[in-house]
DRENDO-429088 format. One line per 5 residues: number of its first residue (from 1); their letters; for each residue z, y, x of N, C-alpha, C. Coordinates in steps of 0.001 Angstrom, whole numbers, m for minus. Example, Ala and Ser with C-alpha at 12.3 -4.5 7.8 and 13.67 -1.06 7.14 Angstrom:
<sites>
1> as> 7800:m5690:13190:7800:m4500:12300:7800:m3300:13200  7080:m2250:12850:7140:m1060:13670:7870:30:12900
</sites>
This chain:
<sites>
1> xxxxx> 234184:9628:116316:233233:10181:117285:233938:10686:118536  235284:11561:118278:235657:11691:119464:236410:10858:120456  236454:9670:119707:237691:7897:120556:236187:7490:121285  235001:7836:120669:233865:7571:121453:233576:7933:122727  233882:9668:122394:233765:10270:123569:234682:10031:124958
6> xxxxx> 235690:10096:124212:236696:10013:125099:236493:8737:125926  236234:7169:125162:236480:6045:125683:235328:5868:126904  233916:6782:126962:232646:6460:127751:232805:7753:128785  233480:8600:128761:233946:9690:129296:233220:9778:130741  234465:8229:131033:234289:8567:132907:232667:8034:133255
11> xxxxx> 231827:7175:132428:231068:6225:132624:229613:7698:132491  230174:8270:131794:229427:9615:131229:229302:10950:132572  230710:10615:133358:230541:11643:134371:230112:11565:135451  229915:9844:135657:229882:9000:136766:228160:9464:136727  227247:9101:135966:225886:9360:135467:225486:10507:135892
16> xxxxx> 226350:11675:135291:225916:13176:135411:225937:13334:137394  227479:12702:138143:227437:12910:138996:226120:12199:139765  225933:11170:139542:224834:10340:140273:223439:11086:140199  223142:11740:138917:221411:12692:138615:221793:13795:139607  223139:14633:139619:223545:15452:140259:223002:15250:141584
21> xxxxx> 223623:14653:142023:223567:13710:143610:221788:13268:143830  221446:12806:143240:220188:12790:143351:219168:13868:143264  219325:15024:142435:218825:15686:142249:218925:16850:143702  220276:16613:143784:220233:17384:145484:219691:16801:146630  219827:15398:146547:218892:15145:148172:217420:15071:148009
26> xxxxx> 216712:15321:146200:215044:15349:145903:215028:17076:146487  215983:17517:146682:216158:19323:146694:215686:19692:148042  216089:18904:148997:216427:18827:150272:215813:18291:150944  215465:16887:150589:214510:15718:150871:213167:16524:150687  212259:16646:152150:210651:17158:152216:209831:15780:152685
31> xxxxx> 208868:16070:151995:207717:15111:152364:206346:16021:153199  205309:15911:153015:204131:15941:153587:203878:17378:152696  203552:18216:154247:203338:19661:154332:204615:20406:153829  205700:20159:154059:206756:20506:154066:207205:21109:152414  206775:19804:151285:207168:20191:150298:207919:19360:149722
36> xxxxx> 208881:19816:149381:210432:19161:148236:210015:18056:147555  210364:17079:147598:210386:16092:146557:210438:16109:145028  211747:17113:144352:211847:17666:143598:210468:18320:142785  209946:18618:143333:208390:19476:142971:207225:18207:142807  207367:16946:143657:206336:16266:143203:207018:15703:141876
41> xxxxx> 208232:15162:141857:208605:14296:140480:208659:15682:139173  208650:17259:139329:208149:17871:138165:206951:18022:137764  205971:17750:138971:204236:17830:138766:203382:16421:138289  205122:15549:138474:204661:13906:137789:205251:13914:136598  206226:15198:136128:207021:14828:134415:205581:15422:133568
46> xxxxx> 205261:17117:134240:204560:18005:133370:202905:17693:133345  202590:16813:134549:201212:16857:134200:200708:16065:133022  201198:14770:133145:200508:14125:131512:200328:14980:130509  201363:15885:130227:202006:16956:128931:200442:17881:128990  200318:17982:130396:199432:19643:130478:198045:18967:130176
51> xxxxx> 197693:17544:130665:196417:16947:130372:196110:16675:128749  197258:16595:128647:196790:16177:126815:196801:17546:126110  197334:18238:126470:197158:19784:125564:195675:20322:126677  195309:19916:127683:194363:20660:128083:192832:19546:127372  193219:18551:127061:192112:17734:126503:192019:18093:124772
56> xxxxx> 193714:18723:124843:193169:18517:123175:192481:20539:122894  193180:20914:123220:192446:22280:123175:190509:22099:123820  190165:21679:124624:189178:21495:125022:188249:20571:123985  188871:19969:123302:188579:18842:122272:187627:20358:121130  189080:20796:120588:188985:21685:119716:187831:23365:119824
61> xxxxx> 187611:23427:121208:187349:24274:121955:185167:23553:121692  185244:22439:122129:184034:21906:122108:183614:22015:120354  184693:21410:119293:184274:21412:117795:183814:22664:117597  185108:23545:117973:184331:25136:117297:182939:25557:117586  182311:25532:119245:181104:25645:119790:180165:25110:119031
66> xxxxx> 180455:23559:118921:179303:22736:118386:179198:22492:117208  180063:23414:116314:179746:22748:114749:180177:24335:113956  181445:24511:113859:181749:25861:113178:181144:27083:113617  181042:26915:115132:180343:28792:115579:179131:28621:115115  178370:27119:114918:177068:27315:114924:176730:26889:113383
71> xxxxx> 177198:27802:112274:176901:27311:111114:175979:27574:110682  175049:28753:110920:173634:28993:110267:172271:28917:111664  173108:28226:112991:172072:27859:114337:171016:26806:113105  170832:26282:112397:170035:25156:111764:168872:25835:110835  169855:27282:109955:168736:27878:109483:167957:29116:110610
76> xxxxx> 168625:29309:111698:168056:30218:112682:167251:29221:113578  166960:28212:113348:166201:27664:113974:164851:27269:113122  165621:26644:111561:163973:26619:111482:162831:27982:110568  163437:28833:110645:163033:30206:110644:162033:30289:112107  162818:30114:113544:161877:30115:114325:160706:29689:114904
81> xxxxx> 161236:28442:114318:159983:27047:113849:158716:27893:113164  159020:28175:112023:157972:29174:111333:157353:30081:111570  158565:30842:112727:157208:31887:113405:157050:31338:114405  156742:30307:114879:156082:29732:115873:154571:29118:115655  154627:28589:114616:154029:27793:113887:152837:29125:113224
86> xxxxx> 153730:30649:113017:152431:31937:112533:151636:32042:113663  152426:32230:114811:151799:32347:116039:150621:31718:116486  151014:30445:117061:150337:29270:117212:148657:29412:115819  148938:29629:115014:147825:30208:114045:147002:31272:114357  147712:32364:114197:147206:33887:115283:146551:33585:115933
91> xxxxx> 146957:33338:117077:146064:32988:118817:144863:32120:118304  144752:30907:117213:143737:30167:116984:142689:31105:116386  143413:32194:115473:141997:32661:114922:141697:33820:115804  142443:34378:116452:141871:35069:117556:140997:34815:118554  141293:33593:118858:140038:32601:119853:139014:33045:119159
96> xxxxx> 139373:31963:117444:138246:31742:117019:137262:32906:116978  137904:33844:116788:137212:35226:116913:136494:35813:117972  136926:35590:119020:136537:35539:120238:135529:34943:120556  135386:33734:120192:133981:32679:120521:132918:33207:119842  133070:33910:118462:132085:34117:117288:131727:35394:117685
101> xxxxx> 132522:36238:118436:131799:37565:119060:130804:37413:120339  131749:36573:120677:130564:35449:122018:129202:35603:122029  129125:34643:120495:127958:33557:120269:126790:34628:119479  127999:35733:118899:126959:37141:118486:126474:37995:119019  127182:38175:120061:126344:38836:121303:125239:38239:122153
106> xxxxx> 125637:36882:122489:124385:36507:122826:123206:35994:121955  123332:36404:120485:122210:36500:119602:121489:37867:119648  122279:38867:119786:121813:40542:119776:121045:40655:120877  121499:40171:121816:120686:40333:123280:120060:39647:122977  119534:37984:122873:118445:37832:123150:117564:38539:121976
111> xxxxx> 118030:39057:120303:117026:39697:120014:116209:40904:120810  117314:41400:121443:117204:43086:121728:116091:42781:123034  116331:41596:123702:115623:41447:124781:114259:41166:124318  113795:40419:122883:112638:40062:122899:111957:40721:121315  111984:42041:121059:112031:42873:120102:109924:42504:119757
116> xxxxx> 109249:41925:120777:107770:42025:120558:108064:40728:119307  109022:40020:119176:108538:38664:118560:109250:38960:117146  108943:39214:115896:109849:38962:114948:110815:37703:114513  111955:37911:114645:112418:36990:114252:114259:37043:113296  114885:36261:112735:116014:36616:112151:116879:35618:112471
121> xxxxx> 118048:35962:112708:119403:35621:112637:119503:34375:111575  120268:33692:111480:120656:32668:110530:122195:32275:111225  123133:31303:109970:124642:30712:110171:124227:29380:109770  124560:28499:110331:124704:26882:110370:126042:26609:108829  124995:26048:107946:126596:26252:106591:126568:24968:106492
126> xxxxx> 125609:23665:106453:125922:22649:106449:124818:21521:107013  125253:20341:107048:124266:19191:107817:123890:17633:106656  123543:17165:107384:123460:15552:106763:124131:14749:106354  124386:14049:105660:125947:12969:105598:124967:11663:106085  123837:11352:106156:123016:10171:106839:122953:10485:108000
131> xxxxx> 123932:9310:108726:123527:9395:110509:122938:9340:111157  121281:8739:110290:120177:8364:111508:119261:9740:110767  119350:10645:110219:119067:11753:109656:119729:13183:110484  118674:13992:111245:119502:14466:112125:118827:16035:111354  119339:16816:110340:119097:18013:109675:120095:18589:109589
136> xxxxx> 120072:20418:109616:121107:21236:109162:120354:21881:108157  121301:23113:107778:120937:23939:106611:121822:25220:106904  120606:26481:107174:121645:27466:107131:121248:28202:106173  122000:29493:106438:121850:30584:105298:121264:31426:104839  119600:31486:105336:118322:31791:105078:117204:30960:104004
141> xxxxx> 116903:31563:103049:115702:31420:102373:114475:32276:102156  113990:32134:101053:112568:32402:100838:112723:34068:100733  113788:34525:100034:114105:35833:99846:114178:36674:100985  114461:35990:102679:114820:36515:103941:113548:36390:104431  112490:35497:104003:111168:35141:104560:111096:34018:105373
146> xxxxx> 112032:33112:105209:111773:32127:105763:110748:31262:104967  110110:30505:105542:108909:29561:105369:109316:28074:106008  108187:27412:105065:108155:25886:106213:107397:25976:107623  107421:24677:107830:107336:25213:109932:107509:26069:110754  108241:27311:110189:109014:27821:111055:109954:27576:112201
151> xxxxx> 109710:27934:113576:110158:27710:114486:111778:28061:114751  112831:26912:114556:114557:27335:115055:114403:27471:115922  115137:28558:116762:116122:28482:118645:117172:28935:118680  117660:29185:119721:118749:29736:120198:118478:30256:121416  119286:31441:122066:119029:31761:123216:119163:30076:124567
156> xxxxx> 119446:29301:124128:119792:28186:125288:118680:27118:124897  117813:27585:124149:116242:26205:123936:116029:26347:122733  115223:24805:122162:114665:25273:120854:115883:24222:120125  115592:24467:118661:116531:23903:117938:115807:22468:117079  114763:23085:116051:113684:22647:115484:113267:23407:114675
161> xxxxx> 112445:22919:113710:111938:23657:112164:112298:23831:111323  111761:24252:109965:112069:24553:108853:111190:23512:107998  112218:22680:106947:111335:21976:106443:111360:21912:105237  112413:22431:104823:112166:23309:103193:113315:23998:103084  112545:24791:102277:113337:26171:101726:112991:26627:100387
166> xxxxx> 114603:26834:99930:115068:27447:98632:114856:29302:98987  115545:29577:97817:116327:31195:97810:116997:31757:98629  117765:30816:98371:119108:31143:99687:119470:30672:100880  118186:29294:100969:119063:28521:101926:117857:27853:102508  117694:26838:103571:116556:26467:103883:117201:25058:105036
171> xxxxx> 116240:23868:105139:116824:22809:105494:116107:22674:107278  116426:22609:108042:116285:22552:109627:116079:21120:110122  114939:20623:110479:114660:19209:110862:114715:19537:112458  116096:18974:113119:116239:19027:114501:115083:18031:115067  115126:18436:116310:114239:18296:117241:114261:16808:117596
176> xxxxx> 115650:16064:117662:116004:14912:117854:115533:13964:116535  114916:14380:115380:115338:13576:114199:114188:12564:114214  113697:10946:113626:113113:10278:114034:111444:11497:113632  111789:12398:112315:110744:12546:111734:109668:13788:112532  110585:14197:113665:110203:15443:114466:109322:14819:115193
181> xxxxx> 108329:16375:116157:107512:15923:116864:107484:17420:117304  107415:17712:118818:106457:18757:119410:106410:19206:120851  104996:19489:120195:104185:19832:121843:104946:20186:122585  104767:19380:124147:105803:19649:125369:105272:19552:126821  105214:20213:127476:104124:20035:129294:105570:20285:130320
186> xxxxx> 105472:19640:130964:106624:20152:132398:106226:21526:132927  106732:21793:133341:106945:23541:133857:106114:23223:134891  106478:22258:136025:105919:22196:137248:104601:21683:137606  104084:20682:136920:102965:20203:136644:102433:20515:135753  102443:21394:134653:101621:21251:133648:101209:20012:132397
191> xxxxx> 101680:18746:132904:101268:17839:131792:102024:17959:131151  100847:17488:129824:101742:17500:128444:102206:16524:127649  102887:16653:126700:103483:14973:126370:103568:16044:125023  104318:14963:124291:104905:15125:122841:106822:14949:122947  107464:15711:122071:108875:15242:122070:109385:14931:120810
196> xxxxx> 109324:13542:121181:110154:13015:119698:111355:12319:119599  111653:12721:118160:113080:11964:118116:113473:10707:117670  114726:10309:118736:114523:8591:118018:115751:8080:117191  116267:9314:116804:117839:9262:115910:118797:9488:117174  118674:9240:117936:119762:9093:119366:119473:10800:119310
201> xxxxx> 120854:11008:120094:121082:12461:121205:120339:12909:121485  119474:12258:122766:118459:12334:123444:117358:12188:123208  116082:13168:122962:114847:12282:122458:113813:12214:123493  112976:11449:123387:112048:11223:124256:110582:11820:124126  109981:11955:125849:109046:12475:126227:107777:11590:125619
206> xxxxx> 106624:11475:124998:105905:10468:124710:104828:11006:125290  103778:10108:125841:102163:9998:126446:101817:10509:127659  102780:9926:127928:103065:10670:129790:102455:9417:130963  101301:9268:131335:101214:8280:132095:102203:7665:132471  101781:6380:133690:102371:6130:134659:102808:6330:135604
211> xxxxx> 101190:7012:136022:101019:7485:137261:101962:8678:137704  102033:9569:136275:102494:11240:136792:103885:10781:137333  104057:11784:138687:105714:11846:138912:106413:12510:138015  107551:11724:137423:108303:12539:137104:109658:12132:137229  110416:13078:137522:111699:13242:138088:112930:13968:137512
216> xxxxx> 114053:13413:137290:115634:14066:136942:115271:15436:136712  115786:16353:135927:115838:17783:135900:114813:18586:135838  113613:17751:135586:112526:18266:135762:112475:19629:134525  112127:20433:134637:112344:21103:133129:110481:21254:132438  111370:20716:130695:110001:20644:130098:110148:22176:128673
221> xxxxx> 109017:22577:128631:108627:23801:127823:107789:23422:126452  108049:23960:125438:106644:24066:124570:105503:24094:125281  104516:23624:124452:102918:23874:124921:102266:24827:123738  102849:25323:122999:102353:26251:121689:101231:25270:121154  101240:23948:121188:99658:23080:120610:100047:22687:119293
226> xxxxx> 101356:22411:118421:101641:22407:117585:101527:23503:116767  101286:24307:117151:101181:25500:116286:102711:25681:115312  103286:25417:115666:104734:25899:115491:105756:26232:116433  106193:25901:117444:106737:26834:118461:105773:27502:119320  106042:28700:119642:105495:29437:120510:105212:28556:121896
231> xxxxx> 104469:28902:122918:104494:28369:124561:105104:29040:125527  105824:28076:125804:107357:28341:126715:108440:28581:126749  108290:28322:125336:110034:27934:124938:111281:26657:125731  112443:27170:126156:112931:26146:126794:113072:24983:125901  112514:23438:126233:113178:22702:125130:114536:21590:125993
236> xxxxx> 114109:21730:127575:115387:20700:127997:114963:20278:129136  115384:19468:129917:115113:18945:131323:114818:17051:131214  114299:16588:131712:114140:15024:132247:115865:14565:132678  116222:13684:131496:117277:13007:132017:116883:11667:132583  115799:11118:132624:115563:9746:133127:114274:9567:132756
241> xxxxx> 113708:8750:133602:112061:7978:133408:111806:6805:133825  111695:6099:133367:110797:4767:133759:109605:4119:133378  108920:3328:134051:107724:3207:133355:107574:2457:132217  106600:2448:131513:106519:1478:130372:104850:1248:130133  104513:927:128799:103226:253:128263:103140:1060:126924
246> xxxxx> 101877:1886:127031:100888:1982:127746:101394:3891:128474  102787:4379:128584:103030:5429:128549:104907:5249:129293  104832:6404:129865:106114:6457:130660:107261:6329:129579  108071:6421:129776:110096:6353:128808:110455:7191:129230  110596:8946:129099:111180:9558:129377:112359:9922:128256
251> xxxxx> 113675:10100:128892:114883:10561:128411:114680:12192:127980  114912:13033:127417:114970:14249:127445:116561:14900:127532  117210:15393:128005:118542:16028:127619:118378:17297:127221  118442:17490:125571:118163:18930:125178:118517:20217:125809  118085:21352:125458:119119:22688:126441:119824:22836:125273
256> xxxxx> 119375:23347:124257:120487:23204:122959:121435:22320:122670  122180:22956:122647:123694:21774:122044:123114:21273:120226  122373:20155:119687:122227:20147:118683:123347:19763:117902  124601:18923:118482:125548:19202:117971:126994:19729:117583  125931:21208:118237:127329:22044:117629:127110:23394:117663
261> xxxxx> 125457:22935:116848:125176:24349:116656:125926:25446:115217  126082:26955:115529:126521:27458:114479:125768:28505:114159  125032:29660:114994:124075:30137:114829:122855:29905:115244  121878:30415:114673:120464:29960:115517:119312:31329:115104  117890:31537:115499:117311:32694:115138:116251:31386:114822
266> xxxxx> 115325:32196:113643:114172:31811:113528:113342:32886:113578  111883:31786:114448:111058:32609:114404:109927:33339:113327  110079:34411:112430:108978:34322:111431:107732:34631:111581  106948:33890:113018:105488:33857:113626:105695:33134:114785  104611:33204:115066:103925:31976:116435:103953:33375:117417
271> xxxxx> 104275:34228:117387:104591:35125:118430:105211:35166:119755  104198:34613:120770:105044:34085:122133:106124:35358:122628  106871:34510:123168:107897:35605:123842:107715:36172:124784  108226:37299:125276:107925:37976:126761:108955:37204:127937  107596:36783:128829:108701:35855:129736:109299:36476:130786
276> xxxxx> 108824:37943:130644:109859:38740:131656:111067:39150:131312  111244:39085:129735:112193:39726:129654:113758:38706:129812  114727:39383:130285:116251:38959:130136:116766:38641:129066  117438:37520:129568:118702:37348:128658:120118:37066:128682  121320:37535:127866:122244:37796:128787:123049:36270:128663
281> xxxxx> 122683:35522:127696:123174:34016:128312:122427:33551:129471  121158:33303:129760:120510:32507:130190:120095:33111:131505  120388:34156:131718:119268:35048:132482:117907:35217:132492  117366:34381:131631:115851:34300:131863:115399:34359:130279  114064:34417:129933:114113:34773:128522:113800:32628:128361
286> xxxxx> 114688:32310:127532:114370:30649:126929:113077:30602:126428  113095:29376:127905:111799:28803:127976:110680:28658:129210  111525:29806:129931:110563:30220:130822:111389:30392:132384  111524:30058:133158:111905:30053:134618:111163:31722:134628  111476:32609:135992:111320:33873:136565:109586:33192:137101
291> xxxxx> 108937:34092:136755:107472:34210:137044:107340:34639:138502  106202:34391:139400:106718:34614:140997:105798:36379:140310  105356:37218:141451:104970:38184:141158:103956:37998:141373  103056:37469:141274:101456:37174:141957:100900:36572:140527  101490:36827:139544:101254:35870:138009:100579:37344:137482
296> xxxxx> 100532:38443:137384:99994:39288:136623:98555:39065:136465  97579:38669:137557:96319:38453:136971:95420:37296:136185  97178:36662:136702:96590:35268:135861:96851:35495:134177  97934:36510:134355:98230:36308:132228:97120:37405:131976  95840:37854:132615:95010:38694:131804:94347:37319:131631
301> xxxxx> 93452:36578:132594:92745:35314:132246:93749:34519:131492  94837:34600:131104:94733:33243:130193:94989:34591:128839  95263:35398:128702:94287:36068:127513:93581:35658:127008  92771:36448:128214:91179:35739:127650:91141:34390:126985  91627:33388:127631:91476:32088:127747:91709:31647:126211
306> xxxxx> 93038:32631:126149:93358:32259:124378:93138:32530:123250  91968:34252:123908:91193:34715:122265:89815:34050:122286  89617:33059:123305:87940:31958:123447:88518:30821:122539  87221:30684:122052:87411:29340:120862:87757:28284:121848  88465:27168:120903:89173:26258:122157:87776:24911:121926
311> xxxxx> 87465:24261:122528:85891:22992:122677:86858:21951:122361  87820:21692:123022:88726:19934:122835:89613:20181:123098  90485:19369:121868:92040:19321:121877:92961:18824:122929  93803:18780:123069:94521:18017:124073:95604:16709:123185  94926:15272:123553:95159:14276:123186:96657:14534:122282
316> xxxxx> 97810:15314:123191:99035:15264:122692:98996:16261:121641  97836:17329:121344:98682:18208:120606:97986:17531:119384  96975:16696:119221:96605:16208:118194:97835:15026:117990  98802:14200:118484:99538:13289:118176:100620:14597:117903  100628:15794:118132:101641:16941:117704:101991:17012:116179
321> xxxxx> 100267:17127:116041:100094:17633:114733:99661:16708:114200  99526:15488:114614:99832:14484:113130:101037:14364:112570  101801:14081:113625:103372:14154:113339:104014:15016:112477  103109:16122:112219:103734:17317:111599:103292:17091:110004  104039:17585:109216:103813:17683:107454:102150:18160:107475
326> xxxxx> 101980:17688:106570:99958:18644:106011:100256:20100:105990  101387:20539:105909:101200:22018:106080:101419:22620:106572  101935:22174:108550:101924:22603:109370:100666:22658:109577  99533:21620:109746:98276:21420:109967:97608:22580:109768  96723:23557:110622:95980:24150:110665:94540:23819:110709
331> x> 93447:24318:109813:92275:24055:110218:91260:24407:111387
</sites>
């Protein structure tokens, strides 16, 4: 080893002198902005070195973040999932709560508003499973005093009748259903028609000339000739008319939502309503538009008018009351 040394010696010093020598004119030697040469060829040995320890720490730096720090982020998440998911529940039955205080207040008022008429509260518990069958069933029977042909509403129009009843429970033939029928006159004119149902949404106005105008929005009322709703109950407005044979095609668009009703009142009498009084859905008591003020001497004559025996029917309320069961029928 040392005949080694010795023999490469000068070849060994010659080297050292030459890095030497070089290393002094990189010392000396300036480039651009007056910096040493020397300094760029150490910022060209150390940077690779500093990039790979700064990639690999950063490497390691990203694992810990994204996997070890976050060892129970998976069960802290779906924990939050869950109370999101209570929440999201909450707020629903709080609505729901909300709507049902709604829909109960504007049952109280319109009772409170129309205290001359007896009538009771009822809940919508179930309906039809036949589609061209348009009946509910709420939670009134014979025990509450409900009866057949009893008059349904709601503060927003009429609903329909009662067409049988148990104990507990009693079955509601909507207004729309083919088997319904009742007395109906326009507000503005006075004529009267019949409203029946033809399984559809919408049911129609029947025995309405040709001749009569009638027009969009027109709004139509009970005529009390059925002897089951009172007169002047709201039942809905004219969605369309055209003529036909031997009687107009009127559309009706109910005021009641029939499908989606949940409460409703029945009436237990033919007890007309007071059409002065308020209501706090409708503003007006259902059925009846605001009376001008010049009407007071007319509701003593039609008093009168209505404790005088009546001479002849009116064509529609007899097609009313055929339509109706034998025991709506009055003699």
């Amino acid at each position: 080893m040392p005949e080694v040394l010795s023999r490469h010696r000068p070849l060994a010093l010659l080297a050292i002198t030459i890095v030497a020598q070089v290393l002094l004119l990189a010392f000396q030697i300036k480039r651009n902005s007056n910096v040493r040469l020397i300094r760029y060829w150490a910022a060209a040995i150390v940077t690779p070195g500093e990039k790979g320890a700064s990639w690999g720490f950063s490497g390691m730096g990203h694992l810990w973040d994204s996997y070890i720090a976050l060892h129970h982020t998976y069960a802290d998440n779906q924990q939050l999932k869950q109370q999101i998911g209570q929440l999201q529940l909450r707020n629903q039955e709080l609505e729901n709560a909300a709507l049902e205080e709604h829909r109960l207040t504007a049952l109280l008022d319109f009772r409170e508003a129309h205290r001359e008429a007896p009538m009771i509260a009822a809940q919508v518990i179930g309906g039809s499973a036949d589609p061209s069958s348009h009946i509910l069933y709420i939670n009134r029977g014979e025990r509450d005093g409900i009866r057949r042909n009893q008059a349904v509403i709601t503060p927003n129009g009429i609903v329909g009748k009662i067409a049988e009843v148990s104990s507990g429970a009693a079955q509601v033939l909507l207004i729309d259903d083919r088997d319904s029928g009742v007395g109906a006159l326009f507000a503005d004119t006075r004529t009267q028609g019949i409203i029946k149902g033809t399984g559809d949404p919408q049911p129609i106005m029947a025995y309405v000339v040709n001749d009569e105008k009638v027009h969009p929005g027109e709004v139509i009322l009970t005529s009390g000739e059925d002897r089951i709703f009172p007169k002047g109950l709201l039942i809905g407005t004219v969605a369309s008319s055209k003529p036909g044979y031997p009687f107009q095609t009127i559309q009706v668009q109910t005021a009641a939502r029939l499908d989606r009703l949940e409460d409703v009142m029945v009436l237990l009498s033919e007890q007309p309503l007071n059409p002065t009084a308020k209501d706090a859905s409708s503003q007006v008591v259902v059925g009846l538009p605001p009376e001008p003020a010049t009407t007071a001497p007319e509701t003593k004559t039609t008093a009168a008018a209505s404790s005088a025996p009546t001479q002849t029917a009116h064509p529609a309320a007899a097609a009313a009351n055929k339509s109706a069961p034998p025991s709506a029928k009055r003699p």
